[in-house]
C-alpha positions, 0 to 999 in steps of 0.5 A: 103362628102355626096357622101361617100361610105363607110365612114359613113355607119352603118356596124357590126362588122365582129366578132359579129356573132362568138362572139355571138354564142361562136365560137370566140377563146380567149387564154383560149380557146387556147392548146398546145402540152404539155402545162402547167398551172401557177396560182399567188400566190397573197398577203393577206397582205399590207405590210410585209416581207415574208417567203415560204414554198414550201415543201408540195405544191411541193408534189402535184401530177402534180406540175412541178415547184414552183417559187418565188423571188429568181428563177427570174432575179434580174432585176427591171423593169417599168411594165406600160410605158416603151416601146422604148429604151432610154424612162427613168422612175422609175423602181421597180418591179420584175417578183416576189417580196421578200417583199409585198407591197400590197394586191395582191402583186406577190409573187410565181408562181405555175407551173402544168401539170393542173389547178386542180394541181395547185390550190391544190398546191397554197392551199398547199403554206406555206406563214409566213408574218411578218407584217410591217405597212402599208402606205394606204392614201396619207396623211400617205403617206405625213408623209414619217413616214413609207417608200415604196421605197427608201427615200420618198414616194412622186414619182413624182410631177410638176407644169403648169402654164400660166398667173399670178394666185396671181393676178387674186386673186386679181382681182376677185370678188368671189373665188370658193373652192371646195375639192373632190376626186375620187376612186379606180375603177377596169376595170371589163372587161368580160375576167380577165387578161390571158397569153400563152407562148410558145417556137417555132421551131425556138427557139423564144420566142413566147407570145400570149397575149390579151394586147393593146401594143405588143412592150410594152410587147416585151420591158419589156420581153426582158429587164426582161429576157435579150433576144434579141428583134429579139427573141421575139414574140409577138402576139395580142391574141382576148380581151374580153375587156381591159378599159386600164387596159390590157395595161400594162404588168403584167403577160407577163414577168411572164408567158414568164419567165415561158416558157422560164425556163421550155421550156414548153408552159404556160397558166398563168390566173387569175380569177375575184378576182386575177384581182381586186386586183393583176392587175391595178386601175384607181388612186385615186385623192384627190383635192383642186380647187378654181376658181377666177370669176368675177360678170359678169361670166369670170373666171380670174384664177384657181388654181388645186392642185392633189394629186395622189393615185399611189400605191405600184410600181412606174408605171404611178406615172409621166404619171398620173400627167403630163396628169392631169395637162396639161388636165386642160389647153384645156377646158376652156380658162383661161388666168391665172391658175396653176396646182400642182401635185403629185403622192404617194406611198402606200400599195395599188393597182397599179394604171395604164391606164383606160379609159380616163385617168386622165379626169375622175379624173380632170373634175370630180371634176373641173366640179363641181366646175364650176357649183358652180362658176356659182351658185355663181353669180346666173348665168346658168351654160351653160352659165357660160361654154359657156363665158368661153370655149376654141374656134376652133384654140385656142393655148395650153396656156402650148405650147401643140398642138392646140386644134385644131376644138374644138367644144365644144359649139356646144355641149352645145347648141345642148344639151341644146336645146335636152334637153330642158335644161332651162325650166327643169332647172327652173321647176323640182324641182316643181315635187319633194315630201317629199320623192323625189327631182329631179335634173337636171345638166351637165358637160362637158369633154375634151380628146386627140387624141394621143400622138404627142407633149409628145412621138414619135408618128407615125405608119407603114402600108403596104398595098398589092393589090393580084392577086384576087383583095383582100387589105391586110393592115398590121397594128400593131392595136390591137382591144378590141372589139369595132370595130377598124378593121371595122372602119379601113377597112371603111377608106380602102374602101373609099379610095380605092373604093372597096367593104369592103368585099374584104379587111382585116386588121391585127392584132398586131404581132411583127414578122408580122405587121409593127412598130407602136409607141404606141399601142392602147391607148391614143385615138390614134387609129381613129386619127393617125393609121386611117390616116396612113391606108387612107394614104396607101390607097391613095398611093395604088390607086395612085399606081394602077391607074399608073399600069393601065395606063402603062398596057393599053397605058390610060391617067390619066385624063382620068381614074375612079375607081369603085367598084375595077375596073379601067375604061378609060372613052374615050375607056371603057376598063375596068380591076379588082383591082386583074387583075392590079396585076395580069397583073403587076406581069406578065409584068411590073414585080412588085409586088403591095405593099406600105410601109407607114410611117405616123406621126401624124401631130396634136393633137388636143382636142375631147370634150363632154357635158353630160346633167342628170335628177336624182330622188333621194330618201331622205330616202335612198339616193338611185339615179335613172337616169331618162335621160341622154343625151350625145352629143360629137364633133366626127369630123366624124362618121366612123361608126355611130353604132360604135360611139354610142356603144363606147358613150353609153359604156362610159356613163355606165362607168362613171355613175358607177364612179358617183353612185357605183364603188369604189375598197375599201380598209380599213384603214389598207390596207385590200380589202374589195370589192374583188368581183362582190358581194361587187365590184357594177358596172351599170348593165343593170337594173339600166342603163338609156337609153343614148340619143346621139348626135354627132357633125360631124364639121370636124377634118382637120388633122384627116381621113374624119375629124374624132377623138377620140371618146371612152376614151372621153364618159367615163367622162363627164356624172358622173359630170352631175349625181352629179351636177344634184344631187347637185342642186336637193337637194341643197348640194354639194357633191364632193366626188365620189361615191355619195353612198346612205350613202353619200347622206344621210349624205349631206342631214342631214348635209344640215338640221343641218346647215339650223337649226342652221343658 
């Protein structure tokens, strides 16, 4: 595929200029002829039954309408997973709750002719709370001694399972037992959460909304408000970024609601603090991994237990585990093994999509694990790893699809020789001082591509070729401002090999674009909306290159493209794209269009090996990266510049998991961290320099061989930066963020036990 045009070449976004300089319009941006505006009034309690006085709020000049629970539909719905009619999952929330389950919680909508009137109302809002214990951890959680919902607080659980884990037990020479957790993190994309409804000429129900899943949000709207699916439009509006957490639907069905009462338009916003604390967080995990080995290196078996965070709503309670669980069968090849999960309720913040979704949590802490696993036996753990990861082909051992071209070694070997891996491994700690360690380690990390094999999994494309030589490609995509409409015409011009300036491909909108099966999540979008699109593209070339050959009397064989022209070889005649559409419009009367339907023929793995160097002070216990190399298994770069933003992007978003982030509430349910200034996220200062390498091996299921590449890069660097940590200062940290506090504390426990023992 060296001969590849377009396909491979390092464009820039076609947005980067508007976006740069200001003039790119986001829904805060966005008015309407008598518009209002609506804030949330949010939750200050954990847990408690609750009382509004409206009375002087409603007072306020500008104040058109004040709801709470008992002006909204007394219809319970499932703001995260349930997008297609017959998909059954728990449902327990409402546009506005009667009780507060959590900081946070929705309780009141205030309505105003501006923004200035509704927050003098909101301050104006009489809220008596009557506190009710509240549940914070998951072993409060367990006890079930207070409930959230219904008779218990467990929401979910499930057990995987391959081989015979008791006799690998019994087999083994060592077993490796680690405990960790993960935290709570927030999103922290540039523009917080933001709504526009509207009520259009022809009575529809019109939401302009900056989300990743548009029928996730037509779904929910219709069920909430009992309005027929045909009446609902809904409109990708320009993101700021998402990470996941703008794939649920949080305040569409409110703002719908809204507009639909007052028949009004409404913009509903939240600033930074409503969106740490009222929208979704990564789940926190806490668990319990032992590994059985054999003195020569081969892991025999290996039990996971995974107890899930879900807070205060059902949510994703069974999506998180069931992703978690079958995660940790397509890294390594371990004949016998188990996972146990579950999810709990409590008064805390709502868990959800973020990015990666549950590899985060799951090889953030088996990682470590193995690194101790190889330790054990005095092995290098690269070599430990490469005895024991999965290998190209290889069969789910859960009968999930194959793992497809896996090709994780060669992202280990690549890395290990980048990175000069054995010599810095044998010589660093030979830098260290009475202040400073230095540590080197790696990790490495497993994602999917898709959701084919676990819900319907396909998408619609239709394509038209107009009369002036322009592709418009209809697909329900919804871009978070990492370049999936570049990289979707770079798949569209390659195979129609036309020149990209001449095609345009559209953005999410429900009485537009064709259906597509799941939005952008899941890693799907390179890998199944990027097939139907180079599928298209092929049916229309094909289509054109018949046209052609009617128009002009031209046999097949004898006909080449070129730059949007179609040439007979034998008689050079030659005509544009725009004049075989023009010319069978006029005289073979047809329009040219293909409608598409594209199921995701695989599913296979996108994997990852992240490679850190740390300089740690042992007074302070504060970290500096010193190198950071990220090499992934891509299949193909689409768009290399691309590639490496969304590496590099996802590298900062997981060494804030290893070092910084975490979304602290307290032990009686209070946010402490409601803001940038107590909520700490890798800024540039701070951000090491990420080298990166890619694997291009050839995905044969995806475009050009292409896969997923964004959720992957955000796990495997905060494993590295915590095993290198790790083997720095001879401790064995496993609890996320590895906070200066927490450093110190393993460094002084590390010195008691060598005192004492």
């Amino acid at each position: 595929m060296n001969d590849l045009k377009y396909v491979g070449r390092r464009l820039v976004l076609e947005d980067a200029v508007e976006k740069a300089t200001g003039r790119t319009r986001y829904i805060c941006d966005m008015n309407r002829y008598g518009m209002l505006h609506a804030k949330l009034l949010l939750s200050e309690r954990p847990h408690a039954d609750i009382r509004i006085d409206k009375t002087e709020a409603l007072e306020t000049e500008g104040i058109v309408k004040i709801f709470t629970h008992e002006d909204v539909p007394k219809v319970k719905y499932n703001s995260n997973r349930k997008w297609f009619k017959g998909f059954e999952t728990p449902e327990d929330e409402y546009i506005l709750n009667e009780r507060a389950r959590f900081v946070g919680d929705r309780l009141a909508l205030v309505v105003g002719e501006s923004m200035d009137a509704v927050n003098r109302a909101l301050s104006r809002l009489k809220v008596e709370y009557t506190d009710l214990e509240a549940v914070v951890s998951i072993e409060e959680a367990k006890r079930d001694r207070v409930k959230i919902h219904g008779r218990s607080n467990l929401c979910f659980q499930k057990e995987y399972s391959c081989g015979n884990w008791e006799e690998a037990l019994k087999q083994a020479d060592y077993i490796v037992e680690d405990r960790g957790s993960t935290p709570r993190i927030h999103h922290a994309a540039m523009e917080p959460h933001i709504c526009l409804a509207e009520i259009d000429d022809g009575g529809n129900l019109v939401v302009w909304t900056p989300c990743q899943f548009i029928t996730l949000s037509q779904y929910t709207i219709s069920h909430c408000l009992s309005i027929p699916l045909e009446r609902i439009r809904v409109i990708k509006a320009t993101m700021g970024g998402s990470f996941g957490g703008k794939s649920n639907s949080i305040l569409e069905p409110v703002c719908a609601f809204a507009s639909h009462t007052l028949k009004r338009p409404v913009k509903l916003w939240m600033d930074r603090q409503d969106a740490i604390v009222a929208t979704r967080v990564r789940n926190p995990t806490e668990m319990r991994i032992r590994t059985a080995i054999r003195k020569d290196g081969r892991i025999l078996g290996r039990s996971i237990e995974a107890d899930i965070n879900g807070g205060a709503y059902y949510t994703n309670a069974t999506a998180i585990v069931t992703t978690i669980g079958k995660k940790a069968f397509r890294l390594y090849d371990i004949k016998n093994q188990v996972f146990r999960g579950r999810s709990y309720y409590t008064n805390t913040q709502i868990g959800g999509a973020c990015r990666g979704y549950g590899s985060p949590q799951l090889q953030g802490l088996t990682e470590i694990n193995i690194d101790n696993a190889a330790a054990k036996i005095k092995m290098d753990p690269c070599e430990f790893r490469l005895k024991n990861l999965v290998y190209p082909g290889m069969e789910d051992p859960l009968g999930a699809p194959s793992v497809g071209n896996a090709r994780i070694r060669d992202c280990i070997e690549l890395g290990m020789k980048e990175f000069r891996w054995l010599e810095r491994r044998k010589n660093v700690r030979e830098r260290n001082t009475p202040r400073y360690a230095f540590g080197v380690g790696m990790a490495c990390g497993v994602h999917g591509n898709g959701y084919m094999g676990v819900y319907p999994e396909f998408t619609d494309v239709l394509v038209s070729m107009t009369k002036g030589g322009h592709a418009i490609f209809r697909v329900g995509l919804h871009e978070q401002g990492c370049g999936t409409l570049t990289s979707m015409r770079q798949i569209a011009a390659e195979v129609l090999d036309m020149p990209i300036e001449r095609i345009s491909v559209t953005e999410a909108d429900t009485f537009i674009t064709p259906y597509d099966a799941a939005g952008t999540q899941a890693s799907r979008v390179t890998f199944v909306c990027g097939g139907a699109v180079k599928m298209a593209g092929e049916r229309m070339k094909n289509e054109l290159i018949d046209c052609y050959c009617r128009l002009t009397g031209s046999v097949r064989e004898h006909v080449v493209t070129d730059d949007g022209f179609i040439r007979n070889t034998e008689n050079g005649r030659s005509l544009s794209y725009g004049e075989v559409a023009a010319l069978s419009e006029r005289e073979l009367l047809k329009t040219l269009d293909q409608h598409v339907h594209y199921e995701a023929p695989a599913n296979p793995g996108s994997y990852s090996a992240c490679f850190a160097e740390v300089k740690v002070d042992r007074f302070t216990g504060l970290v500096e990266i010193t190198d950071l190399l990220a090499v992934q298994d891509v299949g193909k770069n689409i768009n290399p510049t691309l590639v490496e933003g969304q590496i590099e992007g996802g590298a900062q978003f997981s060494l804030g998991m290893a070092l910084y982030e975490n979304l602290a509430v307290d032990e009686k349910g209070y946010v402490r961290s409601r803001n940038f200034s107590k909520y700490h996220i890798i800024n540039a200062p701070i951000m090491p320099q990420v080298r990166v390498r890619t694997i291009e091996a050839h995905e044969p299921e995806g475009p050009f061989g292409a896969k997923s590449v964004g959720e992957l890069a955000s796990v495997a660097p905060a494993p590295a930066v915590l095993n290198a940590i790790n083997f720095g200062l001879g401790t064995n940290i496993t609890v996320y963020p590895a906070t200066p506090e927490r450093i110190v504390t393993a460094i002084r426990q590390l010195e008691t036990e060598r005192r004492e023992g």
